[in-house]
Wavefront OBJ file of the C-alpha trace (Angstrom):
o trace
v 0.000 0.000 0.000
v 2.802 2.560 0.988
v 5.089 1.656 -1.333
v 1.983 1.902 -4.704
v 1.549 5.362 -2.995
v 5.232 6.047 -3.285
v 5.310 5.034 -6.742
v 2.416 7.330 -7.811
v 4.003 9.955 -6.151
v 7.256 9.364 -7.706
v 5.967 9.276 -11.164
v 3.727 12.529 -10.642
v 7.207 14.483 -9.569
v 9.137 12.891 -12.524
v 6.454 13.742 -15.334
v 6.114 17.704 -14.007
v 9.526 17.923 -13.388
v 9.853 16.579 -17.535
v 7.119 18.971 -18.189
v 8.852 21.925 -16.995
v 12.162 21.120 -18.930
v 10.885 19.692 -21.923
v 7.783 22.261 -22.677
v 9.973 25.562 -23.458
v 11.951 23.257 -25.747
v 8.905 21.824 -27.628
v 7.486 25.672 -27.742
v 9.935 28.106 -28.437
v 11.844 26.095 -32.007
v 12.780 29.470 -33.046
v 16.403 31.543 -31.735
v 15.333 34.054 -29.150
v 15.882 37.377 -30.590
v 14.000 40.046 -28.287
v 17.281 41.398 -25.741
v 14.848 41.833 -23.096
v 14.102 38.135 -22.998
v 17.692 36.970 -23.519
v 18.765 38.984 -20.598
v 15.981 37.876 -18.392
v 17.065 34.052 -19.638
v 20.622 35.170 -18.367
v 19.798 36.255 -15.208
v 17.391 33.642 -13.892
v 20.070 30.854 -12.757
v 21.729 33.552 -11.023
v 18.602 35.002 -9.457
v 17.208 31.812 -8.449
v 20.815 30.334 -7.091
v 20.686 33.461 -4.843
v 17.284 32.867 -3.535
v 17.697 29.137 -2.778
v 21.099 30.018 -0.700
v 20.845 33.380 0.769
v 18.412 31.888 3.736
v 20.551 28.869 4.218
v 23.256 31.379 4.712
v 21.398 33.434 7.338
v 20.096 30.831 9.284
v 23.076 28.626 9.261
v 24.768 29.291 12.603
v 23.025 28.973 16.003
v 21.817 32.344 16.136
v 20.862 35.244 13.079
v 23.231 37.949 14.185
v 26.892 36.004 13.356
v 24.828 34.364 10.062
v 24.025 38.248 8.927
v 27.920 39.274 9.544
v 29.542 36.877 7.699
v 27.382 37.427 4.794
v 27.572 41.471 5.356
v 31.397 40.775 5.177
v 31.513 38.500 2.453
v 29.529 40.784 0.434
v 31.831 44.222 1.421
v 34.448 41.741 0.313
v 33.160 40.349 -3.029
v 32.532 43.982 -3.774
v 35.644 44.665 -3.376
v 36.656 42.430 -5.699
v 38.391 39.843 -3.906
v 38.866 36.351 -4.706
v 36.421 33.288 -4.071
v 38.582 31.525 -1.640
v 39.096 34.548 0.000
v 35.870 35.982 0.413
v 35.203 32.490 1.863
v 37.407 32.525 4.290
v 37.152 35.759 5.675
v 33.200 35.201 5.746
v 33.714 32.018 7.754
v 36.235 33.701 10.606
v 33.541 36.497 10.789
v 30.649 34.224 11.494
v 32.533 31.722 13.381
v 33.962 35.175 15.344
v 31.063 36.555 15.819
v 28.897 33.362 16.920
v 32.348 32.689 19.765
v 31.096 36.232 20.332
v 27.551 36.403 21.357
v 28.080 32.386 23.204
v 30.369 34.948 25.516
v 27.776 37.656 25.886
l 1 2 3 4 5 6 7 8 9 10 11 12 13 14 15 16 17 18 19 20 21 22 23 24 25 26 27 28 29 30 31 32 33 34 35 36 37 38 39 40 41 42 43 44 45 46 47 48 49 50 51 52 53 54 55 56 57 58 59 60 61 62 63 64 65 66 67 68 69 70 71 72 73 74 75 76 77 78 79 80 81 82 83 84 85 86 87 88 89 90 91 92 93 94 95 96 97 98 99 100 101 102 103 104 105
């Protein structure tokens, strides 16, 4: 009984997931030649990489406060143009920092 169930379920995810790939292919045959659409296209696995992690980010540490300032510093960093690793790094001593921090306060 559980395990028809899981089936069903499994088969309803896999054909909506298929769905959702496979219907902009089997729609739009034709290049994509309006800019405004090419740079939405662009921006979306950016956009939606940022949504999915920016909470995880936050929320990641025992409390909000060191979570918010690693990411404050990481971004100051990145905008600084610094390098992956080392926007990384220095966002990891800041929330680890600031987390030894408030356990002490």
């Amino acid at each position: 009984m559980l395990a028809e169930k899981f089936f069903i379920y499994l088969a309803v995810m896999a054909g909506v997931t298929y769905l959702i790939r496979a219907l902009p292919f089997a729609l739009c045959q034709n290049k994509v030649k309006n800019q405004f659409i090419k740079s939405f296209l662009y921006y979306v696995p950016y956009a939606v990489l940022a949504a999915m992690t920016f909470p995880a980010v936050i929320y990641s540490t025992d409390g909000i406060i060191p979570g918010i300032a690693g990411t404050a510093t990481g971004l100051l960093f990145a905008y600084n143009r610094k390098s992956l690793l080392m926007v990384a790094l220095v966002s990891c001593a800041t929330a680890f920092a600031a987390e030894m921090l408030c356990k002490l306060l």
